[in-house]
C-alpha positions as CSV (number, residue, x, y, z in Angstrom):
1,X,18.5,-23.8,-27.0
2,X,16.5,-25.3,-29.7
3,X,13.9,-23.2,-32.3
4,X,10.9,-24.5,-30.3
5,X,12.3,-24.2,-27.0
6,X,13.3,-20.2,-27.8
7,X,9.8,-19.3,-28.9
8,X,8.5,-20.5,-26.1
9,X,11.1,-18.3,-24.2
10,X,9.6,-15.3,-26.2
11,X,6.4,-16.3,-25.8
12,X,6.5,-16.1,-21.9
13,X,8.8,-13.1,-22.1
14,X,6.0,-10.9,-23.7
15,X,3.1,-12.1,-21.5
16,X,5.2,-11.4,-18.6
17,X,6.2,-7.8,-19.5
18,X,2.7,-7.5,-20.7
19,X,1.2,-8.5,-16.5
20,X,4.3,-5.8,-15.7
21,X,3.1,-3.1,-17.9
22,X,-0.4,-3.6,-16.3
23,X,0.1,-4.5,-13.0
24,X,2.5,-1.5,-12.3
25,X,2.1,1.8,-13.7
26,X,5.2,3.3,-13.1
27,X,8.3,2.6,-14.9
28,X,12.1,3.4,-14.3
29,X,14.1,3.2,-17.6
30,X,17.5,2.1,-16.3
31,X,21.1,1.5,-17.6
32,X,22.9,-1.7,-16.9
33,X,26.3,-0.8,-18.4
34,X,29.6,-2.1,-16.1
35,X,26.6,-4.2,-14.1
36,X,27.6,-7.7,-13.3
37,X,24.7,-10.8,-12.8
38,X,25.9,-10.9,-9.1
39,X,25.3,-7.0,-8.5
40,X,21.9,-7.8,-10.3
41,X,20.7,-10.2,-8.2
42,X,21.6,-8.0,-4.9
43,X,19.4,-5.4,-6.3
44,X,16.3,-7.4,-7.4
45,X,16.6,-8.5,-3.7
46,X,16.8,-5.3,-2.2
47,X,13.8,-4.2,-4.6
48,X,11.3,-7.3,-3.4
49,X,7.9,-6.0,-2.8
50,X,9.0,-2.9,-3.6
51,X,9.6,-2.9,-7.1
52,X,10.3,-5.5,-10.2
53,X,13.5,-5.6,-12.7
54,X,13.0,-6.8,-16.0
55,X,15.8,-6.6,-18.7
56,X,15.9,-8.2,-22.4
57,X,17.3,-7.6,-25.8
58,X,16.0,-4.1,-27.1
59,X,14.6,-6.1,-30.7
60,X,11.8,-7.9,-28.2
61,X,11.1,-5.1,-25.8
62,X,10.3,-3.0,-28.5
63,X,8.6,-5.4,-30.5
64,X,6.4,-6.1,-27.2
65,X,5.9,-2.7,-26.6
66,X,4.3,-2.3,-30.1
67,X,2.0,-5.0,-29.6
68,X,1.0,-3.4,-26.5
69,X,0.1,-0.1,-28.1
70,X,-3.0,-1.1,-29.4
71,X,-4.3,-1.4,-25.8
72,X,-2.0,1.7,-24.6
73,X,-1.1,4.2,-27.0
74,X,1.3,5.9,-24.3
75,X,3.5,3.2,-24.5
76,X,4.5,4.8,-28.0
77,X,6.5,7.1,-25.7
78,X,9.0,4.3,-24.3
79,X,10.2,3.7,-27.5
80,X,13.2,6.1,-28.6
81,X,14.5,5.2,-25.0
82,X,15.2,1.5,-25.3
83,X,18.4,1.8,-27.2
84,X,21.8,0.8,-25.4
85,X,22.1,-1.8,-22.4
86,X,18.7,-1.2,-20.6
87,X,16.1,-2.6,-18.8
88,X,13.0,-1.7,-17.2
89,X,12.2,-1.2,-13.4
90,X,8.7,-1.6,-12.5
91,X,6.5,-0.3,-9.7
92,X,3.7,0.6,-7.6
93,X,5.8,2.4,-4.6
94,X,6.8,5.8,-4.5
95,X,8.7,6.8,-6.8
96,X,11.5,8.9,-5.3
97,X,12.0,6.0,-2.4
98,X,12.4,3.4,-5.0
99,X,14.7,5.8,-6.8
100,X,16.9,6.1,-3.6
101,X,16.7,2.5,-3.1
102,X,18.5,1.6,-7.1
103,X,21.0,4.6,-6.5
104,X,22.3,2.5,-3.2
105,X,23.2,-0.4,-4.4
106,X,27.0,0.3,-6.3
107,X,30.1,-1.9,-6.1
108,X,33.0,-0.4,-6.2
109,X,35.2,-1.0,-9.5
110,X,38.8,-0.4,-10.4
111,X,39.6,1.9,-13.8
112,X,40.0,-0.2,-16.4
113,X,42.4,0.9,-19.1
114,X,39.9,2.2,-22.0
115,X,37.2,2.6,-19.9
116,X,35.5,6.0,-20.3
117,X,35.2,7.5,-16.6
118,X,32.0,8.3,-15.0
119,X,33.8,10.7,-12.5
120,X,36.9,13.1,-11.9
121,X,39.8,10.6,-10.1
122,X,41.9,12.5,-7.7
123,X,45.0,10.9,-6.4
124,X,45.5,12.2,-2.6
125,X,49.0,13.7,-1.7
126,X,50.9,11.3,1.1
127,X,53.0,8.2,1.1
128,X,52.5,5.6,-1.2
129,X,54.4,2.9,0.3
130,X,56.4,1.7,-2.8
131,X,60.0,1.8,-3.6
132,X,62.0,4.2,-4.7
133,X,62.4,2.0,-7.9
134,X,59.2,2.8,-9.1
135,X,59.5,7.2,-9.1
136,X,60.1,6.9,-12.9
137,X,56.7,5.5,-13.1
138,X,55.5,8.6,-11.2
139,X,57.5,11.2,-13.6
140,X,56.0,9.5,-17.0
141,X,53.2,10.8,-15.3
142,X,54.3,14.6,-14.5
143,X,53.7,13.2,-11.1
144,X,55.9,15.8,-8.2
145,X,57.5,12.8,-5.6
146,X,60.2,12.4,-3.0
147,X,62.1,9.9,-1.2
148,X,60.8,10.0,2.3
149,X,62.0,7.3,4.7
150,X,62.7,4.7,1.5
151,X,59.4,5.2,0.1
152,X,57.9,7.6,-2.6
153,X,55.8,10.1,-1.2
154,X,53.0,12.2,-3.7
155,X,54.0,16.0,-2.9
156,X,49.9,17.2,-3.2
157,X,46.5,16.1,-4.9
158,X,47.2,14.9,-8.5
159,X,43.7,15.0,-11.1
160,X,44.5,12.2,-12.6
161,X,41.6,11.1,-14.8
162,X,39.3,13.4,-15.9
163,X,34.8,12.8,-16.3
164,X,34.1,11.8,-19.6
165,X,37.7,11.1,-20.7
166,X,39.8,7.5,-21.2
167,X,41.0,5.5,-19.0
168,X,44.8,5.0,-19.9
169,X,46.9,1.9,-19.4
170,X,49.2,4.1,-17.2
171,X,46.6,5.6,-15.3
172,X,44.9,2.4,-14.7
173,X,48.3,0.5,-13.3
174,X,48.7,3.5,-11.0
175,X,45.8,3.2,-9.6
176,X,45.9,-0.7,-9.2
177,X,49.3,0.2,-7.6
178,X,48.0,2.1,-5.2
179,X,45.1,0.0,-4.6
180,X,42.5,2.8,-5.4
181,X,39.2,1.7,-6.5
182,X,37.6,5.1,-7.9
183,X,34.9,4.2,-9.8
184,X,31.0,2.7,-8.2
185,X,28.6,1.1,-10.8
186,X,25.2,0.3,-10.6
187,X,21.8,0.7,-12.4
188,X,21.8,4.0,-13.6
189,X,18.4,5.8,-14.2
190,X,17.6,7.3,-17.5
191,X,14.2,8.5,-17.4
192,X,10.9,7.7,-15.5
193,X,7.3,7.0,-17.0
194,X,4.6,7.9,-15.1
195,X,0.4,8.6,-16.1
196,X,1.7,8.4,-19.8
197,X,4.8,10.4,-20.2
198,X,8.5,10.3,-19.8
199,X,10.6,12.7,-17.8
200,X,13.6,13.5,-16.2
201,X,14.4,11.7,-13.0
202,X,15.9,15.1,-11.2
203,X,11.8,15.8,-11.2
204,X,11.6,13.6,-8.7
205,X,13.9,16.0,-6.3
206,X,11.4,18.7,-7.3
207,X,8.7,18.7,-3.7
208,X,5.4,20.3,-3.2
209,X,7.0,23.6,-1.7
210,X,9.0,24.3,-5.1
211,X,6.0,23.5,-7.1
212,X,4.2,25.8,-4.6
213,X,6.3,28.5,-4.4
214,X,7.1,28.5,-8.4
215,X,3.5,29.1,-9.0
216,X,3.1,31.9,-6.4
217,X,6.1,33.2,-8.2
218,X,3.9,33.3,-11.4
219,X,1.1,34.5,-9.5
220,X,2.9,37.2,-8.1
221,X,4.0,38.4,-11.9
222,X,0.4,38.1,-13.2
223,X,-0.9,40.6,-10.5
224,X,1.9,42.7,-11.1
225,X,1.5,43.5,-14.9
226,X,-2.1,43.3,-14.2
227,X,-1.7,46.1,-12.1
228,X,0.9,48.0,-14.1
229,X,-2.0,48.2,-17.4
230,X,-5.3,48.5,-15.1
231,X,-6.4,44.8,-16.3
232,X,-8.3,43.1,-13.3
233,X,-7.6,39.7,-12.8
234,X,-8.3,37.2,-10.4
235,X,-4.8,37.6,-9.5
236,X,-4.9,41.0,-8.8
237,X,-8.1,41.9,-7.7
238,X,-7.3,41.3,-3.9
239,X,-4.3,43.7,-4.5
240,X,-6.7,46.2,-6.2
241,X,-9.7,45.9,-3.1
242,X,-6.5,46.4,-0.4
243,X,-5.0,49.3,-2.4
244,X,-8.7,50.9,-2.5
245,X,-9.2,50.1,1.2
246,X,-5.1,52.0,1.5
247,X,-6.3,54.8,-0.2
248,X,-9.8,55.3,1.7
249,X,-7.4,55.2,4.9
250,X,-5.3,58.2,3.6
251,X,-8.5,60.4,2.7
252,X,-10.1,59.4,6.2
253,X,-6.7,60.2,8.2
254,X,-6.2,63.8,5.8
255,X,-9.4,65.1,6.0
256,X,-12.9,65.0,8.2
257,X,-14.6,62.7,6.0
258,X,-15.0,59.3,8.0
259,X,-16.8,55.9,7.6
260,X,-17.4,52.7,9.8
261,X,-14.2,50.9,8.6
262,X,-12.1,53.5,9.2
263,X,-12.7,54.1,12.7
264,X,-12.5,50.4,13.4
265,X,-8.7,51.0,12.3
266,X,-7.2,54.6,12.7
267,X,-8.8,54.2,16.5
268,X,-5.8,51.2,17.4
269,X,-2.9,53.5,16.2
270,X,-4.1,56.9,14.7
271,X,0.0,58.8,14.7
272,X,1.4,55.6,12.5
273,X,-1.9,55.2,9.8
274,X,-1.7,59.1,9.5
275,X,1.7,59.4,8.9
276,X,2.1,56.0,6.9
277,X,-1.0,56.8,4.8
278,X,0.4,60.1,4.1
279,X,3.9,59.4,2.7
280,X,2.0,56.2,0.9
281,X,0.3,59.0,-1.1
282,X,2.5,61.0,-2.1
283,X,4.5,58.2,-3.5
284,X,1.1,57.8,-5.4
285,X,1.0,61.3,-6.4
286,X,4.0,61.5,-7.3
């Protein structure tokens, strides 16, 4: 590619990640590590209509995104994320249903000696179907065999590889030996940016019942110190007018004194209010 011909590259790279950035307000910052141009293609056609991909070198996205920042100072934010082999995911959809729809599409991949391993690798206890020429193999391994109608057979479940560790070059034959594909790759999802900030995408998993019943937690906590110091708040005062009301009830039901509300209540079951009422207060007394 000649000098002219890779500005104008540039050039149309920016104004098109510029229409992204204002066409759709919600980004996915995603990892493309182990990815292939084939797997890449299957996934901007599963995405279409749904969502755009857009990757680059990390110099130009972040030198687009600071000429952006002028017109949207939020975009500050994206910065200390584009580091590494990523790419941007564009959208208008919802968010958790385009999430679902990037964490489908993985190809399996065999362990490549060196390769750091996403996952634990088990290897499954049963016949392998090789030789007994190869149970050496299995013992520089500390691998328990035996000889079972000519062919090697793995005594139990070996943990082979462990997350986060190497791939070895012994590991990795094994594996190709017994035809074991243990690893899946596909765009992997760092963080989501949404109405100006950057978050986890486990949020996403978080639904309107959590978020409700979390803040009815916190509700619940404010009435109750309330309560405990005699501050009135707006989360307690119900508590405080039904407590009153309680108490009313227990002078009603212990002595003669009576009032409208009180009749409209002791006169459905007078036996339980009296004696409810009346262990209520001397838990209060006490």
């Amino acid at each position: 590619m000649v000098k002219g011909d890779k500005s104008v590259w540039k050039s149309e790279y920016f104004l098109k990640l510029q229409r992204l950035i204002e066409e759709y307000p919600k980004i996915f910052i995603v990892g493309a590590d182990n990815v292939g141009s084939r797997q890449m293609q299957q996934i901007r056609i599963s995405l279409r209509g749904t969502a755009v991909v857009l990757m680059g070198k990390n110099t130009m996205i972040r030198k687009a995104l600071r000429g952006f920042m002028e017109r949207n100072p939020a975009l500050e934010k994206l910065l200390p994320y584009v580091r590494g082999n990523v790419g941007f995911v564009f959208t208008n959809g919802d968010l958790k249903a385009v999430r679902d729809k990037l964490l489908e599409n993985k190809v399996a991949a065999p362990a490549k000696a060196g390769a750091i391993a996403p996952i634990d690798v088990f290897v499954p206890k049963g016949n392998t179907f090789m030789g007994p020429e190869k149970t050496s193999f299995f013992q520089a391994l500390s691998i328990a065999t035996k000889i079972s109608r000519g062919t090697i057979e793995i005594l139990g479940d070996v943990h082979l590889i462990k997350e986060g560790t190497k791939v070895g070059a012994s590991e990795s034959t094994l594996l190709q030996m017994l035809k074991i594909m243990p690893f899946f790759y596909g765009l992997k999802i760092f963080h989501v940016f949404e109405g100006g900030s950057v978050f986890e995408p486990s949020i996403l998993d978080i639904s309107d019942d959590d978020l409700r019943a979390r803040f009815m937690v916190g509700v619940t906590k404010v009435a109750c110190v309330s309560l405990a110091i005699g501050y009135p708040t707006l989360a307690s005062v119900p508590h405080s007018l039904v407590n009153g009301f309680k108490n009313l009830l227990a002078v009603a039901v212990a002595t003669d004194i009576d009032f409208k509300q009180a009749d409209s209540v002791l006169t459905i079951r007078p036996l339980i209010f009296a004696s409810h009422f009346f262990s209520l207060s001397i838990v209060c007394e006490g």
